[in-house]
C-alpha positions in Angstrom: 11.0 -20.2 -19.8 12.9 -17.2 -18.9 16.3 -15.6 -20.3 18.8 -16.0 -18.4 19.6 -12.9 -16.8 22.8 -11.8 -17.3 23.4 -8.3 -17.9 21.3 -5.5 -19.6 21.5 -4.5 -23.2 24.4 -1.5 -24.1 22.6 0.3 -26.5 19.3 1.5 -25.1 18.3 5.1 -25.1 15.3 5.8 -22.4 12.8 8.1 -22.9 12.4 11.7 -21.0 10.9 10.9 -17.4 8.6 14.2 -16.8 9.1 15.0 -13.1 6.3 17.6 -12.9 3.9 14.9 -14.6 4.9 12.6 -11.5 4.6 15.2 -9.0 0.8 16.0 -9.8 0.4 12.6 -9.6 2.3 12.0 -6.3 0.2 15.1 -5.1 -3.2 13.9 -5.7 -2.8 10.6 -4.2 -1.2 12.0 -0.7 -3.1 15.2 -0.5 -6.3 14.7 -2.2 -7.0 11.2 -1.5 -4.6 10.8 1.4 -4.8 7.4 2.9 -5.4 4.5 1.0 -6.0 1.7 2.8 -7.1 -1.3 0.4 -10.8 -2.1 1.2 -11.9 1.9 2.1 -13.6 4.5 -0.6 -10.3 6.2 -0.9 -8.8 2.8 -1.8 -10.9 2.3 -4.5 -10.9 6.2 -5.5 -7.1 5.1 -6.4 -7.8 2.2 -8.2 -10.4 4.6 -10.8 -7.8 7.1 -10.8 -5.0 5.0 -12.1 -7.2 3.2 -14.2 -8.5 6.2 -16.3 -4.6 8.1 -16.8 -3.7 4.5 -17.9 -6.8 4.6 -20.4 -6.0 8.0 -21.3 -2.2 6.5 -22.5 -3.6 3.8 -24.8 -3.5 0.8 -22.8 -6.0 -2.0 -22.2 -6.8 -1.6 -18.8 -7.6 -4.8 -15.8 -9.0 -4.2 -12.8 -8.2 -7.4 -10.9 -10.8 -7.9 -8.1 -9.7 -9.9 -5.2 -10.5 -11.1 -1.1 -7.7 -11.1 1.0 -7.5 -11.6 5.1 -6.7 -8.0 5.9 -4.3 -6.8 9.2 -5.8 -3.6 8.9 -10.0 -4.5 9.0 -11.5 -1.3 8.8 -14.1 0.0 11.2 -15.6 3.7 12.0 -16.9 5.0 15.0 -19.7 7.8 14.2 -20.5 10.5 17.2 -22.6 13.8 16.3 -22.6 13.1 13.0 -19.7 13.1 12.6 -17.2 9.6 11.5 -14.1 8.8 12.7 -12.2 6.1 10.9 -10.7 3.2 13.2 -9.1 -0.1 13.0 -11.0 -3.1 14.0 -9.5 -5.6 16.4 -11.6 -8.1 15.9 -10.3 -11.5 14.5 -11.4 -13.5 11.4 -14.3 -15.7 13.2 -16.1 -12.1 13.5 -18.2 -11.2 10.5 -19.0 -7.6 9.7 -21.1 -5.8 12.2 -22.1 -2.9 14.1 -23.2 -1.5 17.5 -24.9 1.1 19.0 -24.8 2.7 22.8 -24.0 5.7 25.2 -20.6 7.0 25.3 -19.2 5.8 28.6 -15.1 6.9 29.2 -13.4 4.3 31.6 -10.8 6.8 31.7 -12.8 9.5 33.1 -16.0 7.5 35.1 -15.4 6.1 38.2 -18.6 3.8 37.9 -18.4 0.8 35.9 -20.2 1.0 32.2 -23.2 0.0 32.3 -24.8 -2.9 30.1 -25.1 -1.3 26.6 -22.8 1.3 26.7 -19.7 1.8 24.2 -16.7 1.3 26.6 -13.7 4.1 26.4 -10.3 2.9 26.5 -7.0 3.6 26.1 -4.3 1.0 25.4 -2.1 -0.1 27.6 1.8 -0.4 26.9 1.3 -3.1 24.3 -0.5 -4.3 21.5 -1.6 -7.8 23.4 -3.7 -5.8 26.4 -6.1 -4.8 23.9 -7.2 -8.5 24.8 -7.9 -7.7 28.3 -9.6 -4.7 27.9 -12.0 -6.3 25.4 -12.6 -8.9 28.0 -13.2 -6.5 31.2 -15.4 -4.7 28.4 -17.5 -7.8 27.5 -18.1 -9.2 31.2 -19.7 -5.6 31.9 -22.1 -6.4 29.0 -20.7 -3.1 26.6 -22.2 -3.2 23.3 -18.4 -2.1 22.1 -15.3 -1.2 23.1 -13.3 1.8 21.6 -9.2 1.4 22.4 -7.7 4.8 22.2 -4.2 4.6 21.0 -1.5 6.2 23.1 0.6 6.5 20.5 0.7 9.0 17.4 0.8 6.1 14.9 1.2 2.5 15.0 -2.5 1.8 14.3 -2.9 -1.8 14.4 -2.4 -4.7 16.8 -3.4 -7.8 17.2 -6.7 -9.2 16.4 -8.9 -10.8 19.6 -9.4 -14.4 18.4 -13.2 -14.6 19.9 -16.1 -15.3 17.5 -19.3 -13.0 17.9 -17.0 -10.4 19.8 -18.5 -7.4 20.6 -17.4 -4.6 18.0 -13.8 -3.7 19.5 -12.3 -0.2 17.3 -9.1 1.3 17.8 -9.1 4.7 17.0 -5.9 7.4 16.9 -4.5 9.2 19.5 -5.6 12.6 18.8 -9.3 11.3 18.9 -9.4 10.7 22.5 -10.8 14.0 23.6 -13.6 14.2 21.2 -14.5 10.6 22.6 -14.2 12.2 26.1 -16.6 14.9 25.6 -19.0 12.4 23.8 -18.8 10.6 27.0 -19.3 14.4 29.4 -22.4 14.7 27.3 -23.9 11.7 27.3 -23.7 11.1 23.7 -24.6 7.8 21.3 -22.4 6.5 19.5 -22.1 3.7 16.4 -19.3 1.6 15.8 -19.0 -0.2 12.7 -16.5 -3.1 11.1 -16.1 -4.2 8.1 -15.3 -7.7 6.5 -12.9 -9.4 7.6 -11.9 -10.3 3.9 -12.5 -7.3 2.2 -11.9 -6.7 -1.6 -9.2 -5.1 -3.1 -8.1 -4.5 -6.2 -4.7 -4.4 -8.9 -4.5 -2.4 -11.7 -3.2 -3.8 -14.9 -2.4 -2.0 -18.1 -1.5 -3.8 -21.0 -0.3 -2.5 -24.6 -3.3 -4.2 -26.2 -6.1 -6.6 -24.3 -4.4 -10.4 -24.7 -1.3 -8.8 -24.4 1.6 -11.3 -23.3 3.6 -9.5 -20.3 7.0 -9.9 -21.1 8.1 -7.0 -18.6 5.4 -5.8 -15.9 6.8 -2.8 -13.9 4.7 -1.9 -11.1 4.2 -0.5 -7.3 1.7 -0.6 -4.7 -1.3 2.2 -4.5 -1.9 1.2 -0.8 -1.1 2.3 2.1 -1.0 1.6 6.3 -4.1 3.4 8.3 -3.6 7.5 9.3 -0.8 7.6 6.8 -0.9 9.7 3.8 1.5 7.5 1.8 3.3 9.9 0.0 6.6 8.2 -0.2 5.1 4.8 0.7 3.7 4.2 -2.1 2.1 7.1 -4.0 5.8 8.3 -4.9 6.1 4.6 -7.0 2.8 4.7 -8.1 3.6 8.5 -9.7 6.9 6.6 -11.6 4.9 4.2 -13.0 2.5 6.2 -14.5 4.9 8.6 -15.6 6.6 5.8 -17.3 3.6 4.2 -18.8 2.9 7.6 -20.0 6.2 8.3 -21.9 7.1 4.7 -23.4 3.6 5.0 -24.9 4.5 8.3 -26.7 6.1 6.6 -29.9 3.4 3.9 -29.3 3.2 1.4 -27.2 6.3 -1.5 -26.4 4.8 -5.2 -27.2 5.2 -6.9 -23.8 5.5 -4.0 -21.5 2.8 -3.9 -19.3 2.5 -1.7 -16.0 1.0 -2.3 -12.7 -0.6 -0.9 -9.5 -0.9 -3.5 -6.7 -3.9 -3.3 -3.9 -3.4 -4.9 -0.5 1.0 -4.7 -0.2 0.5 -3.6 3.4 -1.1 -6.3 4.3 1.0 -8.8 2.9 1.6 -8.7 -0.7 -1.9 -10.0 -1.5 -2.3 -8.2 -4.3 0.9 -8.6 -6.3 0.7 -12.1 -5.3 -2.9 -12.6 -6.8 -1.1 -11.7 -9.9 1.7 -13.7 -9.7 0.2 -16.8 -8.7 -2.6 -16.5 -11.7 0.0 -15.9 -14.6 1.7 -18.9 -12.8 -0.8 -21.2 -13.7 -1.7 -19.7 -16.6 2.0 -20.3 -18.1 2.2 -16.5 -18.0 4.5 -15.3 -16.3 6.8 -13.0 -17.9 10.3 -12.4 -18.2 11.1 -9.5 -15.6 9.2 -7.8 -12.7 10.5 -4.1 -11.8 9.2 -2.8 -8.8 9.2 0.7 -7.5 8.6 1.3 -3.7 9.7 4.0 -1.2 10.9 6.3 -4.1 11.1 10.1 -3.0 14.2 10.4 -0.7 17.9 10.6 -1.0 21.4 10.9 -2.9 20.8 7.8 -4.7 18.8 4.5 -6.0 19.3 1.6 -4.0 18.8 -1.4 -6.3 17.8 -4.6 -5.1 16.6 -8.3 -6.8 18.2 -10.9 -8.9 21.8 -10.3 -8.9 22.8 -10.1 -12.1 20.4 -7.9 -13.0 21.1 -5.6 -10.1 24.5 -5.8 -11.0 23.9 -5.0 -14.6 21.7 -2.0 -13.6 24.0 -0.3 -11.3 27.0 -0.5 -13.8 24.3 1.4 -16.3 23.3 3.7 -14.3 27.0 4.8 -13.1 27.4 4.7 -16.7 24.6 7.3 -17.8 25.8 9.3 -14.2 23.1 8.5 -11.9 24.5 7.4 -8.4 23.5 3.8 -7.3 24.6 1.1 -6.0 23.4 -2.7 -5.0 21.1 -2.7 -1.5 18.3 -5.4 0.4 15.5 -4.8 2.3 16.1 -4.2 6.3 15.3 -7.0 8.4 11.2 -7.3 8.3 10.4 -5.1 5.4 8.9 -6.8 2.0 7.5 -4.9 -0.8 5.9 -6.5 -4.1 8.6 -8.0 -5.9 8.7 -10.7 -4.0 6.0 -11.9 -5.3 7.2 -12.9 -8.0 10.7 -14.0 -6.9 8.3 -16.8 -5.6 7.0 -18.0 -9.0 10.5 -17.8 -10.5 10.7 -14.1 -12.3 13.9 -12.3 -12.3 13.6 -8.7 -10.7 14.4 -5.2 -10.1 13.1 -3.4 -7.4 14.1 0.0 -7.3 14.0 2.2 -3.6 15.8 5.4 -2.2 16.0 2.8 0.9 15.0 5.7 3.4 11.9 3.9 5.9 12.4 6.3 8.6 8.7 8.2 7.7 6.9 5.4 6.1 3.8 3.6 7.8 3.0 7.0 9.6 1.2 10.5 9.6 4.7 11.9 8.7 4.7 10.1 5.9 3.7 13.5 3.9 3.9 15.5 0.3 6.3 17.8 2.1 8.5 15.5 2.7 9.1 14.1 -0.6 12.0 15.5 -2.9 11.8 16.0 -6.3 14.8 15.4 -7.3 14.9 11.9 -5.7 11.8 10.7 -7.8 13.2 11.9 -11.1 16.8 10.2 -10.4 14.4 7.2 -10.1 12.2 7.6 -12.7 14.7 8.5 -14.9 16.8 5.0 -13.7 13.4 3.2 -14.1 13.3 4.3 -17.6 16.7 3.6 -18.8 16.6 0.2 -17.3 13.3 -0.5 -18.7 14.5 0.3 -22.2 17.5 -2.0 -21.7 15.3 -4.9 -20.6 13.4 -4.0 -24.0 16.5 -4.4 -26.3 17.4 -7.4 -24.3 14.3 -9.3 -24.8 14.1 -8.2 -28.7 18.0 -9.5 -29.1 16.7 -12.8 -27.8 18.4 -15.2 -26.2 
């Protein structure tokens, strides 16, 4: 069962939020590692990273393996030795596979490709042509099609439902004259995709191994293709390892447990692997906080179970940190929900700026300090008040 959520307790004094610990940690993910889409090396590179700091703090460390049916099915496209990391459009039915052939730009050669040849595209004014040009592609017997994007971002679409398709990639924009010149100079070239469930991982740190979970405050380490995911997410990531790191100081909380989540931008999978298996376990605990899209901004937006949000925002006027109660905009989820679904109260703490997210923009220079410590610090005091609400009891 869960208490009732009806307001936080008065008397909690948070811990110092270190906003030069977050930064370096917000630094390395976006500029080191840049993207992080779940299922790539970089992805993984995350999940070790936050792993060991959390090690490094004291806690008993999970790293929750799971499949998941990804939107973003990963795929590279090697020429000169050289790889170029793509998007796969090819749907479910197709399993992981790969295909070799001279360059050959439709956008350039007046002949047709012939049999064999990796087919040069660009995209047409929509995502659903992609299906067209895979099947002009396939009646001239191409071994594979590349799809150059004609935007800057927006690299995804909509997977072509054929089994055994030939190996269809989307690749960025600012690819497409490399591919041309492969094409001048008669060039091979490899495509390769990956599973269409790949694995991805959460990260779990508890205060000791069987640890109940009475709080779990977490964000997602993942992020959309090309984008470097600074403030979406490794600006929530940076927060919760910089609160992990400081309520351990005086030793660890019992029940507060932190969390990384693999696979948000694909649907939640991961935060929902977690939810679901606590579910059925008779887990679940008493509040989820969630921090997403943290590093912008005059103030927290704070959204969830009304109560609580209500609560929070009268606490942080109180301790002089402007924010006020918020949603999502219309199409836009983030991990919390989740665990709305299995009946968990939550906070989910944002700076509610999307304008930069889910793009190449999305960049360490655009991140502001000040934003993520008004955050981290709100994350912190309402943390501690969940604390001395659960040990007051019901």
């Amino acid at each position: 069962a869960h208490a009732t959520p009806t307001r936080l307790a008065p008397d909690a004094i948070p811990p110092d939020h270190d906003i030069d610990r977050a930064m370096a940690h917000l630094r390395l993910l976006s500029t080191i590692i840049g993207p992080r889409v779940s299922g790539s090396a970089e992805a993984r590179e995350t999940v070790a990273y936050i792993a060991d700091i959390l090690r490094g703090y004291g806690y008993a460390v999970e790293v929750m393996e799971f499949d998941y049916a990804t939107r973003f099915r990963l795929a590279t496209v090697t020429v000169g030795g050289e790889t170029i990391d793509g998007i796969a459009l090819n749907g479910e039915a197709t399993g992981a596979r790969s295909a070799e052939g001279i360059a050959h730009d439709d956008r350039l050669q007046e002949a047709m490709a012939p049999a064999g040849a990796i087919s040069i595209r660009e995209r047409g004014s929509n995502d659903p042509g992609d299906g067209l040009l895979y099947m002009s592609a396939a009646r001239a017997e191409a071994a594979g099609l590349i799809i150059v994007n004609r935007e800057r971002w927006g690299l995804w679409g909509f997977p072509i439902p054929v089994r055994d398709a030939i190996p269809v990639v989307l690749v960025p924009q600012s690819e497409g004259e490399r591919l041309a010149q492969a094409a001048r100079d008669g060039a091979t070239i490899r495509l390769t995709i990956g599973p269409a469930r790949p694995m991805a991982a959460n990260v779990i740190a508890r205060p000791a191994p069987e640890a109940q979970c009475d709080i779990i405050a977490g964000g997602h380490h993942d992020t959309t293709p090309a984008s470097p995911g600074a403030l979406d997410n490794a600006s929530g990531v940076a927060i919760v390892l910089e609160l992990a790191r400081v309520f351990a100081a005086d030793g660890l909380d019992e029940g507060l447990c932190f969390a990384t989540f693999g696979a948000e931008e694909s649907g939640l999978f991961g935060s929902a692997a977690l939810a679901q298996r606590w579910a059925a376990a008779g887990e679940l605990p008493e509040f989820m906080m969630n921090f997403d899209v943290t590093a912008r901004g005059e103030a927290v937006e704070v959204i969830g179970t009304p109560t609580l949000v209500a609560g929070a925002v009268e606490r942080l006027k109180d301790a002089g940190i402007a924010a006020f109660a918020s949603s999502l905009p219309p199409g836009y989820g983030s991990d919390h929900a989740s665990f709305v679904q299995v009946g968990v109260p939550v906070i989910f703490l944002s700076d509610g700026d999307v304008s930069l997210i889910h793009s190449p923009a999305d960049v360490f220079d655009e991140v502001e300090p000040e934003a993520v410590d008004r955050i981290g610090d709100a994350g912190a005091l309402i943390l501690q008040a969940l604390l001395a609400e659960i040990a007051g009891g019901p």
